[in-house]
C-alpha positions as CSV (number, residue, x, y, z in Angstrom):
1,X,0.0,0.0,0.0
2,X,3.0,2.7,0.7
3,X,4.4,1.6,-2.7
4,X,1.3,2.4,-4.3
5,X,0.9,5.8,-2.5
6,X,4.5,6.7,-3.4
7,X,3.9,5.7,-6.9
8,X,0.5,8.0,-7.3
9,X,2.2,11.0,-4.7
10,X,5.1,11.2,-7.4
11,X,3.0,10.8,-10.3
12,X,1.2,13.9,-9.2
13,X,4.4,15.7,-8.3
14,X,5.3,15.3,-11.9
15,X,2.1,16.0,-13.4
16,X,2.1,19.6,-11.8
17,X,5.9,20.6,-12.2
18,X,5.0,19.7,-16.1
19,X,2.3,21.9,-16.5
20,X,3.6,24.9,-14.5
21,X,6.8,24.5,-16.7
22,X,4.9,24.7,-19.9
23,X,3.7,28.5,-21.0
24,X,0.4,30.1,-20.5
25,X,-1.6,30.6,-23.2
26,X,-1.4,33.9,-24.8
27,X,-3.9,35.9,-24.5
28,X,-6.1,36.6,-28.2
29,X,-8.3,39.1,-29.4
30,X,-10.4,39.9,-32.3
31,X,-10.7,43.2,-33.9
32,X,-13.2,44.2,-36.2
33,X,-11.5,44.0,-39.0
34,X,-11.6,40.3,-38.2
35,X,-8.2,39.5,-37.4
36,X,-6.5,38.0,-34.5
37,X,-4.0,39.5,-32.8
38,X,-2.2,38.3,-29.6
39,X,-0.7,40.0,-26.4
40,X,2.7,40.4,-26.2
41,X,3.2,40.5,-22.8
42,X,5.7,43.3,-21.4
43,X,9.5,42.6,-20.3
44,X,13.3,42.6,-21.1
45,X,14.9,40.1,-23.2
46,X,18.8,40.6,-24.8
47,X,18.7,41.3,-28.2
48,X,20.9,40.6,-30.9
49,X,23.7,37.5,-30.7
50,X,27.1,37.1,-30.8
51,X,26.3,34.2,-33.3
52,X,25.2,36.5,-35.4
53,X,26.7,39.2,-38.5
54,X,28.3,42.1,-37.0
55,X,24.5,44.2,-37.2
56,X,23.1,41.8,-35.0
57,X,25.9,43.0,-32.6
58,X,26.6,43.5,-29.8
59,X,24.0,41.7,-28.1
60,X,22.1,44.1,-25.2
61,X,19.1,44.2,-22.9
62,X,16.4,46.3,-24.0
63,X,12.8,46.4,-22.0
64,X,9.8,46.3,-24.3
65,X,6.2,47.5,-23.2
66,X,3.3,45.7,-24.1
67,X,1.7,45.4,-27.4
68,X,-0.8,43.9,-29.8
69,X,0.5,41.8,-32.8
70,X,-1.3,40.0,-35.8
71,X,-0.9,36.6,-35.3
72,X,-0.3,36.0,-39.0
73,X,1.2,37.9,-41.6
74,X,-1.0,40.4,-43.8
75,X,-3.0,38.2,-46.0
76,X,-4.7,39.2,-49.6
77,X,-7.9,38.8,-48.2
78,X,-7.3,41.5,-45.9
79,X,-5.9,44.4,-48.9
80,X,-9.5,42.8,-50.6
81,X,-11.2,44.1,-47.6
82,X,-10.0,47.4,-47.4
83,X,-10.6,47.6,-50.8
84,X,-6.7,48.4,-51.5
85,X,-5.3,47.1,-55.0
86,X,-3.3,43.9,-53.9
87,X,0.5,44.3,-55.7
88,X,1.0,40.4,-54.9
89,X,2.6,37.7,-57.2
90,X,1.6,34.6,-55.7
91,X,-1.9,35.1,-55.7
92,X,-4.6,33.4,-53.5
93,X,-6.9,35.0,-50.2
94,X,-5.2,33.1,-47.3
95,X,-1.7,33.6,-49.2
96,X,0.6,36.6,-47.2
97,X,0.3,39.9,-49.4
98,X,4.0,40.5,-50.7
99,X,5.5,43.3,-53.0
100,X,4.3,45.7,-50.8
101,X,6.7,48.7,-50.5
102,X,7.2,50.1,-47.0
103,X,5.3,52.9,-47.8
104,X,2.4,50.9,-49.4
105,X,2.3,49.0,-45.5
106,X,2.1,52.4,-43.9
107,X,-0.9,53.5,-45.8
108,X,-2.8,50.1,-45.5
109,X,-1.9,50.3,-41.5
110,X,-3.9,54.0,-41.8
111,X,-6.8,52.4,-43.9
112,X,-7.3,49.8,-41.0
113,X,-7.4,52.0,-38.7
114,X,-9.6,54.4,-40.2
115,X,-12.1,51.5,-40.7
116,X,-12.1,50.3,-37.4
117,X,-12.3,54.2,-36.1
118,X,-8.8,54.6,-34.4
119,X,-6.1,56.8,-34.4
120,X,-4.0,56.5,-37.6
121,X,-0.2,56.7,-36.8
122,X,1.3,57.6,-40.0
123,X,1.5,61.4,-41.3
124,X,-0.1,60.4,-45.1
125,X,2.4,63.3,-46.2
126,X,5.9,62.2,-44.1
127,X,4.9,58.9,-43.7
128,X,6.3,60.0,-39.6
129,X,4.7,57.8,-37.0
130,X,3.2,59.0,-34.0
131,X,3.3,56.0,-31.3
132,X,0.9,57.4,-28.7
133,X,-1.6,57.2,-31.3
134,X,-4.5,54.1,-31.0
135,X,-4.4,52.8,-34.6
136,X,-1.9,50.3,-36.7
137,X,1.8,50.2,-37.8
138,X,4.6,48.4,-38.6
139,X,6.4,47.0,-35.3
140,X,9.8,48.4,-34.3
141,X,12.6,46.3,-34.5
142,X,13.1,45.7,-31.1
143,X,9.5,44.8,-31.0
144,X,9.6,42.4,-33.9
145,X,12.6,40.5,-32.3
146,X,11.2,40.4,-28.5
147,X,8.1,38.4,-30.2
148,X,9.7,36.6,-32.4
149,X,11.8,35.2,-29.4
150,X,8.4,34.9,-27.6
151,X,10.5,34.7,-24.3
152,X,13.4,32.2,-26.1
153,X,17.2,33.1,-25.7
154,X,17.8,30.6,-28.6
155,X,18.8,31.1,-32.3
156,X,14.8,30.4,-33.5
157,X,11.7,30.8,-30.9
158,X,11.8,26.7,-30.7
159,X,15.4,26.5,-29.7
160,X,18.4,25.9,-31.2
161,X,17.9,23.0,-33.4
162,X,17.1,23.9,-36.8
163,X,16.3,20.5,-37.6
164,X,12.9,21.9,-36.7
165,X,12.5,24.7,-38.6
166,X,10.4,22.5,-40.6
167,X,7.5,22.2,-38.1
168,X,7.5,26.2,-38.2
169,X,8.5,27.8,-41.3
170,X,8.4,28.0,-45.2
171,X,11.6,28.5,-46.2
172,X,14.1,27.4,-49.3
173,X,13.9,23.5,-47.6
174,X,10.5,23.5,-47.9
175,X,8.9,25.9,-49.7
176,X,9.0,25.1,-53.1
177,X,10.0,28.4,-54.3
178,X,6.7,30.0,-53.4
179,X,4.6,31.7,-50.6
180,X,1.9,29.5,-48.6
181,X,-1.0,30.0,-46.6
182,X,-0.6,31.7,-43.3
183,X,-1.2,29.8,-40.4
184,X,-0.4,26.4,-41.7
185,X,2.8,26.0,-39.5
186,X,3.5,25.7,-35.6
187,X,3.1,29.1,-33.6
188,X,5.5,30.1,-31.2
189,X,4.9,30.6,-27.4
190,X,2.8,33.7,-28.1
191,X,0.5,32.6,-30.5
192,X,2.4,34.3,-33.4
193,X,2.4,32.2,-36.5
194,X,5.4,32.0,-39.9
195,X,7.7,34.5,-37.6
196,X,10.4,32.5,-39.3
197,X,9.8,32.6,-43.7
198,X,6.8,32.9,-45.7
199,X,7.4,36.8,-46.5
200,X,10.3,39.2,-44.7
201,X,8.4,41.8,-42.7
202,X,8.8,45.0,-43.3
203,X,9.7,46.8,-39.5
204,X,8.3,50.4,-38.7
205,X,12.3,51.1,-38.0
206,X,15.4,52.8,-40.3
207,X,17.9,50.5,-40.7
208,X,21.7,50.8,-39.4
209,X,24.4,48.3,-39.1
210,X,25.9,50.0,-36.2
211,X,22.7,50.2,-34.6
212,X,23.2,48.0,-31.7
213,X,26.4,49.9,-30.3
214,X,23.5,52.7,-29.5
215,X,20.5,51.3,-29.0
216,X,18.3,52.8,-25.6
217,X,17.7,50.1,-22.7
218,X,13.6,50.8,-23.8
219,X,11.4,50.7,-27.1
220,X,14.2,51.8,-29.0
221,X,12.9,53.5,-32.2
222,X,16.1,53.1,-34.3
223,X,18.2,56.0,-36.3
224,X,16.3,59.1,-37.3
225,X,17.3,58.9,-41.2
226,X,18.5,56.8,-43.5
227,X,18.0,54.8,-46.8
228,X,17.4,51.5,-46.0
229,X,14.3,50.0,-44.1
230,X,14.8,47.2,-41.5
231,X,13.5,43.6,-42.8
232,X,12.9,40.8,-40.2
233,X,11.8,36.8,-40.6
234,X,13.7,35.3,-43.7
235,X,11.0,34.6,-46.4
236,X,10.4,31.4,-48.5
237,X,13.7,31.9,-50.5
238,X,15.7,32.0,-47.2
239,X,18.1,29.6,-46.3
240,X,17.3,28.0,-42.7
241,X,20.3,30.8,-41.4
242,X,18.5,33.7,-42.5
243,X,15.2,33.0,-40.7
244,X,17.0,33.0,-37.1
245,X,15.1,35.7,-34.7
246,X,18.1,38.0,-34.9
247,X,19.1,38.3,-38.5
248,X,19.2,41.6,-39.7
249,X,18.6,43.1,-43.3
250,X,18.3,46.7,-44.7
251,X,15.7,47.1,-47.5
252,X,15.2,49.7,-49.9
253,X,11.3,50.9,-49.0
254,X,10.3,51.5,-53.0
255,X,12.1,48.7,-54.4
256,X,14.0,50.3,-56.8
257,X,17.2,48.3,-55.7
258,X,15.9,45.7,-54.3
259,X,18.5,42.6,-52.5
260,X,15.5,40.6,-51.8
261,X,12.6,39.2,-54.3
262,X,10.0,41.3,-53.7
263,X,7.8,38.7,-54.2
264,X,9.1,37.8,-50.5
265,X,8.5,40.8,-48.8
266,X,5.5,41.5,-46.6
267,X,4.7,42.2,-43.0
268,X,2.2,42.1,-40.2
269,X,0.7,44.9,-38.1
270,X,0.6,45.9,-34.3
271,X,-1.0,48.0,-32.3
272,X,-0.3,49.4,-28.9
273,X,-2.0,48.0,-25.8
274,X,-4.1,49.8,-23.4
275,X,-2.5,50.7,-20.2
């Protein structure tokens, strides 16, 4: 009989220190405009790794507030609601919208919000973005990292092994040289889904390689000018490498010299979250 209560006593041990190790569920709402977004909760994570290219050094803590993210990347379906001409090549409704300039994801940010009767953020004639505002924009860099990460100090939000990419992404191993459907993959721990491939997302954020070596300790909006656009996530074309959380890339925002396809470029919106 004492066998068989220490059998069931450790069984139960285990069974709790299991599930208070695994993550809570992240917390999901629906807008109107009929998308999900998740909560990404607020904290400090380190950013950048001294795996990675020189931009994506040197690595340093940086506290994030809370925010609002679209679970999925931008679909077609969604520039088809807003009644905004879709510039995509692969074409289908669930498929992420791609060729979209930076300045092309500003405006559609400004038409969502206007249609669900926020605060747009963008100036329509600077394209400036004003951050205390209620409506939609791109994410910042930092903020794209810290949920990408989705509280992982690894090289992808599952760890380190990218024999698992697989189970999460669309990239060159898998891809078969085009976009997919969003949503199809694994999520991370926050409920954010094809964080790794499918389409690079554009980031609210100017690039600069030597951005790190100044970075602020919170919300860091990166350099004040410059050419280049920041691109995050690795797209279908990407080697397994390129879709790790803290690869870096600058992007032309009109495309007129583009590095990447631009048939794998895209991006997903946030919003911030009430206090």
């Amino acid at each position: 009989m004492r066998t068989i209560t220490a059998i069931l006593f450790s069984f139960l041990v285990l069974s709790l220190s299991t599930s208070a190790a695994e993550p809570a569920s992240p917390k999901i709402m629906m807008p109107a405009s009929g998308v999900e977004m998740a909560l990404i909760p607020a904290g400090s994570f380190t950013m950048g790794s001294v795996h990675g290219d020189d931009d994506a050094k040197p690595p340093h803590n940086i506290f994030v507030d809370s925010f609002w993210m679209d679970r999925t990347e931008v679909t077609q379906e969604q520039f088809d609601k807003l009644q905004i001409s879709n510039p995509s090549h692969f074409e289908g409704d669930k498929l992420p919208a791609e060729q979209v300039t930076w300045a092309q994801a500003a405006r559609f940010c400004n038409a969502r919000s206007k249609a669900e009767k926020l605060e747009p953020c963008y100036n329509e004639d600077t394209s400036a973005c004003d951050f205390t505002k209620t409506g939609y924009r791109l994410p910042t860099e930092t903020e794209w990292e810290y949920a990408a990460r989705s509280g992982s100090d690894a090289e992808y939000s599952f760890g380190g092994d990218a024999r698992r990419l697989g189970d999460f992404a669309w990239f060159a191993g898998n891809a078969m040289k085009k976009t997919h459907p969003v949503a199809q993959k694994k999520p991370n721990a926050w409920g954010l889904f094809d964080m790794h491939g499918n389409v690079a997302e554009w980031c609210n954020d100017i690039y600069a390689a030597d951005a790190y070596a100044k970075s602020t300790g919170k919300n860091p909006h990166g350099p004040a000018a410059g050419k280049l656009y920041c691109i995050r996530g690795g797209a279908w074309n990407s080697s397994a490498d390129a879709t790790r959380v803290f690869v870096r890339s600058g992007e032309n925002p009109g495309f007129s010299d583009a590095c990447l396809h631009r048939d794998a470029i895209g991006f997903r919106s946030v919003r911030k979250a009430d206090k």
